[in-house]
C-alpha atoms as an extended CHARMM CRD file, in Angstrom:
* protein
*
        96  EXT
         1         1  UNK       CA             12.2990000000       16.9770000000       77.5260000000  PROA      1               0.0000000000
         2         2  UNK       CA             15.6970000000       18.0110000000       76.1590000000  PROA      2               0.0000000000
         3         3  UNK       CA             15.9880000000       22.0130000000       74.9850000000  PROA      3               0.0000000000
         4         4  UNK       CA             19.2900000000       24.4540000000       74.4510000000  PROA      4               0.0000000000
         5         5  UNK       CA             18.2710000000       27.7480000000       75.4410000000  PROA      5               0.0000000000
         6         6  UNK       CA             20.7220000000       30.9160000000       74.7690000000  PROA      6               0.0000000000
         7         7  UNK       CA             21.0240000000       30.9850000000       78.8040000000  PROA      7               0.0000000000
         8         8  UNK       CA             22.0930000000       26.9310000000       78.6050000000  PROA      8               0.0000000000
         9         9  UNK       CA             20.6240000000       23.2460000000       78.0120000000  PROA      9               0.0000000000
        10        10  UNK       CA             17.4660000000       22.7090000000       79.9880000000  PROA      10              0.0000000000
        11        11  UNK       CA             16.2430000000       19.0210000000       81.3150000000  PROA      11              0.0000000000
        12        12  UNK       CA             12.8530000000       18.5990000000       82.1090000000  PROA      12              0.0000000000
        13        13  UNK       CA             11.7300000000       15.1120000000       83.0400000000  PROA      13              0.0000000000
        14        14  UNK       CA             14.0380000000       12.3610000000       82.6810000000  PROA      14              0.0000000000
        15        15  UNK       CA             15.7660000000       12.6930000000       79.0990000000  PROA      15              0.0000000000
        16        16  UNK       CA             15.5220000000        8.5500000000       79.3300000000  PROA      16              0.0000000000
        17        17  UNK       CA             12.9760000000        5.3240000000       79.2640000000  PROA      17              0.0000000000
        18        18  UNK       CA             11.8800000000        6.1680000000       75.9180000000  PROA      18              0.0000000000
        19        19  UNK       CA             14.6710000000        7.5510000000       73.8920000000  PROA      19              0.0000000000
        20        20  UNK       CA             16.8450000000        5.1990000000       75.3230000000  PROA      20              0.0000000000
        21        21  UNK       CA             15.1210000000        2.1450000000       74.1090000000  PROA      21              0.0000000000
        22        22  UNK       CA             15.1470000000        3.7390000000       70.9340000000  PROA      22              0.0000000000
        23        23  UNK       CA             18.6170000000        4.4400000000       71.0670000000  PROA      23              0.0000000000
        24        24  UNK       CA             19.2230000000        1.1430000000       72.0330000000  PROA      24              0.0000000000
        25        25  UNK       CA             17.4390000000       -0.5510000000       69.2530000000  PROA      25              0.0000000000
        26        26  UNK       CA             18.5890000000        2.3210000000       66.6910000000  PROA      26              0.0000000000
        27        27  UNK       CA             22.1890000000        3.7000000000       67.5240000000  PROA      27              0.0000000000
        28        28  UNK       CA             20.2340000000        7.1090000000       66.7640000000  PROA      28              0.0000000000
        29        29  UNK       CA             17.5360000000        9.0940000000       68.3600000000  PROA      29              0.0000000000
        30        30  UNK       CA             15.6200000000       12.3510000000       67.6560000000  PROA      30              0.0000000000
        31        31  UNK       CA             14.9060000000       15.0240000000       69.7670000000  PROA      31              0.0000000000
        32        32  UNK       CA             12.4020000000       16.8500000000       68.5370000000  PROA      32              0.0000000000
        33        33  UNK       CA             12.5010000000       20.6990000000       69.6610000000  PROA      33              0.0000000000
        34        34  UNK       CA             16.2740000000       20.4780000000       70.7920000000  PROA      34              0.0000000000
        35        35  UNK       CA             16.9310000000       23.9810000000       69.9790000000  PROA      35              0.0000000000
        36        36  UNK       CA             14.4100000000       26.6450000000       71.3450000000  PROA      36              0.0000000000
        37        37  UNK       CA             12.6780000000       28.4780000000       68.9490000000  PROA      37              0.0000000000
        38        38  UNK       CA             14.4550000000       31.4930000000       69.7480000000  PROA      38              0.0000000000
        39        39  UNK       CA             17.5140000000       30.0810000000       69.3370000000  PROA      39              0.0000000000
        40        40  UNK       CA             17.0860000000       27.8900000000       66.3740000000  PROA      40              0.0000000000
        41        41  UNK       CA             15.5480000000       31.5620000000       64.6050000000  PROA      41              0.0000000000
        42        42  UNK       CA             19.0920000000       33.0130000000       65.5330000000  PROA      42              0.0000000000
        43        43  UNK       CA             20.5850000000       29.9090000000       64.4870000000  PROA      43              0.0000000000
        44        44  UNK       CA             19.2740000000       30.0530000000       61.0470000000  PROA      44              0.0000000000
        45        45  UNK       CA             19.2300000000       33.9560000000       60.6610000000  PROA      45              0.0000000000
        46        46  UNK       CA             23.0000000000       33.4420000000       60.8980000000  PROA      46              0.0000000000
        47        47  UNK       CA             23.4650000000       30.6950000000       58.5720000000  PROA      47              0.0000000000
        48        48  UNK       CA             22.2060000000       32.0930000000       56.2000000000  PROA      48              0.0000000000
        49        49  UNK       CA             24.6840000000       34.6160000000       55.6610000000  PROA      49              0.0000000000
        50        50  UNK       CA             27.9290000000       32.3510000000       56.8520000000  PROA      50              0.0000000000
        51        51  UNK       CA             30.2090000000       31.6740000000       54.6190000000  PROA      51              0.0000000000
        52        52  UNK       CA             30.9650000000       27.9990000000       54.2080000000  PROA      52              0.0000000000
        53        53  UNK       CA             34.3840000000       26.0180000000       53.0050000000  PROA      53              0.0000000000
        54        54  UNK       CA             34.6420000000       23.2200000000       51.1700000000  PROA      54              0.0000000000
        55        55  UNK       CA             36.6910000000       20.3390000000       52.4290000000  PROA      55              0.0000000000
        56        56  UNK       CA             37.2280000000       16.5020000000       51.3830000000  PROA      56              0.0000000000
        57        57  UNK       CA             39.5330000000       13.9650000000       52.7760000000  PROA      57              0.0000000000
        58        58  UNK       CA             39.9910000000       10.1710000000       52.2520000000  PROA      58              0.0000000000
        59        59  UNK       CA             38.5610000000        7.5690000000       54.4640000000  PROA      59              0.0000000000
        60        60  UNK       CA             38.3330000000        4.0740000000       54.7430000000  PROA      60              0.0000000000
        61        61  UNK       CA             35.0900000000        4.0620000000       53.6400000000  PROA      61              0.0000000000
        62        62  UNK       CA             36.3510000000        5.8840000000       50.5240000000  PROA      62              0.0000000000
        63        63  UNK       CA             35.8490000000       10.0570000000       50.0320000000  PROA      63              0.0000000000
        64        64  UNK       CA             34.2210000000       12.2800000000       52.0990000000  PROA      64              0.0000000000
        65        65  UNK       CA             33.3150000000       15.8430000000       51.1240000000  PROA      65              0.0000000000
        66        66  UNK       CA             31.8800000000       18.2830000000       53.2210000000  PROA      66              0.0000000000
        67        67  UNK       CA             31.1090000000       21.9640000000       53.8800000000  PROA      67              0.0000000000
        68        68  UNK       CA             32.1850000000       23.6820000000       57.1400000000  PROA      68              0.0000000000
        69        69  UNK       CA             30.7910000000       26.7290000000       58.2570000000  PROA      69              0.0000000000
        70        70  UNK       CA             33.7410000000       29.3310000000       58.7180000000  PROA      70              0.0000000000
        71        71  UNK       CA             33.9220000000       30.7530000000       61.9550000000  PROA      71              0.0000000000
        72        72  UNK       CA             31.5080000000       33.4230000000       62.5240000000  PROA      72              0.0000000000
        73        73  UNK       CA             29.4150000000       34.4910000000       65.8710000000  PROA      73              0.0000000000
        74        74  UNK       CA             26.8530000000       31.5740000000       64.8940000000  PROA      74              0.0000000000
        75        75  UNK       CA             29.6500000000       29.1580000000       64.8140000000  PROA      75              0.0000000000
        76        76  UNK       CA             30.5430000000       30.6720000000       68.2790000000  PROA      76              0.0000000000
        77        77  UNK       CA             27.2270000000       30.2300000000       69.2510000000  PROA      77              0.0000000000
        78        78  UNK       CA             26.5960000000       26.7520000000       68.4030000000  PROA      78              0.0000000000
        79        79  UNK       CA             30.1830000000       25.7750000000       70.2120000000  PROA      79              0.0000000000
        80        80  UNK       CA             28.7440000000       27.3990000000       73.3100000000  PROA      80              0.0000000000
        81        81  UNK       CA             25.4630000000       25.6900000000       73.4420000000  PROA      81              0.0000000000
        82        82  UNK       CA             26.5290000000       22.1190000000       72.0330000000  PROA      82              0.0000000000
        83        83  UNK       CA             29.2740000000       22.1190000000       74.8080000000  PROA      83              0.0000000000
        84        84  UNK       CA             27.4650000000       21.9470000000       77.6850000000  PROA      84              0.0000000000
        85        85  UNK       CA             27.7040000000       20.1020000000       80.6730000000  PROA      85              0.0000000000
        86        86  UNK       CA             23.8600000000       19.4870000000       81.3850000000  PROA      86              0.0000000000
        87        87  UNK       CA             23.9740000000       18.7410000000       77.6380000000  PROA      87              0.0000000000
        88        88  UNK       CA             26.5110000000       15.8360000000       77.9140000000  PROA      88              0.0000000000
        89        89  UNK       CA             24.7440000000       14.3320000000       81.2190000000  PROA      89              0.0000000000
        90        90  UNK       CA             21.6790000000       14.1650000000       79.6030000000  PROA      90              0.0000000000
        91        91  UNK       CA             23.1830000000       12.7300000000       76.4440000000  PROA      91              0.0000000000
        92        92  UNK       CA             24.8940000000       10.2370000000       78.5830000000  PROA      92              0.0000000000
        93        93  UNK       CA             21.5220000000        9.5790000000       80.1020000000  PROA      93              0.0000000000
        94        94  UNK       CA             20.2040000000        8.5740000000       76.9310000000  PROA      94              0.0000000000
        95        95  UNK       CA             22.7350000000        6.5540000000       75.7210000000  PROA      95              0.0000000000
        96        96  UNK       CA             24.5110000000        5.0000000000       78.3600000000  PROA      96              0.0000000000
């Protein structure tokens, strides 16, 4: 199992076998639970009030529009917990 944590990414198990095959088969695979429940509360506590931009650029698949979230101590947040170490080895465990 495969949970972010305020205090950091936690790896229980092997974060393989079956989410690789999937990922294998699929390009994609869910983790369900990913973000504690604490965290993911915090998470969308703070979204909820962020202010968002809206931003569009031209690929070669044709437009793209999107909305960023302007930085804010969520934002912060989210950078801190997505870039993580144990995170990425465990990603890389899945993948490959």
């Amino acid at each position: 199992m495969l949970t972010i944590e305020q205090a950091g990414t936690r790896v229980t198990g092997s974060p393989g076998c079956a989410a690789t095959r999937h990922f294998e088969a699929h390009d994609w695979v869910r983790i369900p639970g990913l973000l504690s429940a604490e965290l993911l509360a915090r998470v969308q506590a703070g979204m909820q009030v962020a202010s968002f931009i809206p931003s569009a650029e031209q690929t070669g698949h044709g437009p793209v529009r999107r909305l960023l979230m302007a930085p804010d101590a969520t934002a912060a947040l989210l950078d801190l917990c997505f870039n993580d170490p144990v995170l990425f080895r465990a990603v890389e465990a899945i993948t490959g």
